[in-house]
Steps between C-alpha positions, in 0.01 A plus 500: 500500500464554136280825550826647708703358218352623204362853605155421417184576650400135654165533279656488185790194646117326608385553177733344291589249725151350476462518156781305518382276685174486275673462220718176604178366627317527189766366312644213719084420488516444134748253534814715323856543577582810671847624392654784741819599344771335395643608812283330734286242386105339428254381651376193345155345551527094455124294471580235768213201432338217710812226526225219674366230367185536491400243665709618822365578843695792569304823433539616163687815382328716261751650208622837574780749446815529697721803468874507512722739513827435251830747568716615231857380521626808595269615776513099601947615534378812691285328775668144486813706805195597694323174490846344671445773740121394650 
């Protein structure tokens, strides 16, 4: 769709899509804030830790990151009418 759409050769849409992709990878992997635009939003990579006790029998959770995706007000107004819709 976005090779018909933009008029480019689908090697060069490839090509910058997955450096892209690479490039929200490596950051999101360093643990910082990815900022869009102001028109659309960030990605935001939270550490979530162990919340046992340690002395709990339940198998325990190693810390990690979690990534979340946080709209911008406006395109939150844009999709909130399609979101009624689904």
């Amino acid at each position: 769709m976005i090779v018909q759409e933009s008029g480019y050769p689908r090697e060069t849409v490839t090509a910058v899509y997955l450096s892209m992709i690479n490039t929200l990878e490596n950051v999101l992997g360093r643990g910082e804030v990815v900022d869009l635009s102001p028109e659309w939003g960030k990605f935001i990579p939270k550490l979530r830790e162990q919340k046992l006790n340690p002395g709990s029998p339940r198998t325990p959770k190693d810390t990690r990151y979690q990534v979340f995706f946080r709209f911008s007000n406006d395109f939150e107004k844009k999709i909130k009418p399609l979101r009624k819709e689904i």
